[in-house]
C-alpha positions as CSV (number, residue, x, y, z in Angstrom):
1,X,24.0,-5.2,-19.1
2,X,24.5,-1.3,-19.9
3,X,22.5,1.2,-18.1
4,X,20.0,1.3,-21.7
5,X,18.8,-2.3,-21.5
6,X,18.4,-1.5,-17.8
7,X,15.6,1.5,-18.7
8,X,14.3,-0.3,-21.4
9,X,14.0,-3.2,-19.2
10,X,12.2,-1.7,-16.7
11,X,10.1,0.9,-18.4
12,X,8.9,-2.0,-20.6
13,X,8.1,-3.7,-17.1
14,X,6.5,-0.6,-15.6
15,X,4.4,0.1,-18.9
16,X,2.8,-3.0,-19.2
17,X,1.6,-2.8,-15.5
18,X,0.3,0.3,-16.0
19,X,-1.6,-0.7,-19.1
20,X,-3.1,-4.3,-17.6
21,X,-4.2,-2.5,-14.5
22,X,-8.1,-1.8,-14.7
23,X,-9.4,1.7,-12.6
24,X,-11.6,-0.9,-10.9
25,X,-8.5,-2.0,-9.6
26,X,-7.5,1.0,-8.4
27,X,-10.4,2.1,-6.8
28,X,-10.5,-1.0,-4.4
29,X,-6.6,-0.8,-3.7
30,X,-7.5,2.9,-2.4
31,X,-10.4,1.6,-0.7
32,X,-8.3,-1.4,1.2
33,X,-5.3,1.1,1.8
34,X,-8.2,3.6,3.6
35,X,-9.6,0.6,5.5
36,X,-6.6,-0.8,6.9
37,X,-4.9,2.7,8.0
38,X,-8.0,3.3,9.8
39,X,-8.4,-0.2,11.8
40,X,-4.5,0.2,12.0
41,X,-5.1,3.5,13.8
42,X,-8.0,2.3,15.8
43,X,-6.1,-0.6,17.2
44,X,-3.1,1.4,18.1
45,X,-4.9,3.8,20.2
46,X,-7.1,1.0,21.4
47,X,-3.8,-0.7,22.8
48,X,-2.5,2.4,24.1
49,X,-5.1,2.9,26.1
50,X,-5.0,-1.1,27.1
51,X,-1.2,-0.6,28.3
52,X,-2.0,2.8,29.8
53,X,-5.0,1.0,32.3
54,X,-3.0,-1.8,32.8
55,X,0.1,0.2,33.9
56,X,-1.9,1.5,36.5
């Protein structure tokens, strides 16, 4: 395969993702990346502070 069926191949790909995806579906991906990179952060300081007693 030359580098033009490559592009084609995955800008074809890319396009029709872009155009099946719904802003509903957007919306709730932002949502769920918001939610888990807060309980992410909350359980990483809550085992810091877990190790840090526990070390004492």
């Amino acid at each position: 395969m030359d580098n033009g069926t490559k592009a084609g191949t995955a800008s074809g790909t890319l396009l029709t993702i872009v155009i099946n995806i719904r802003s509903e579906d957007i919306l709730k991906t932002m949502v769920l990346a918001a939610v888990g990179a807060v309980i992410s952060f909350a359980v990483s300081l809550l085992l810091k502070l877990l190790l840090k007693r526990w070390k004492q």
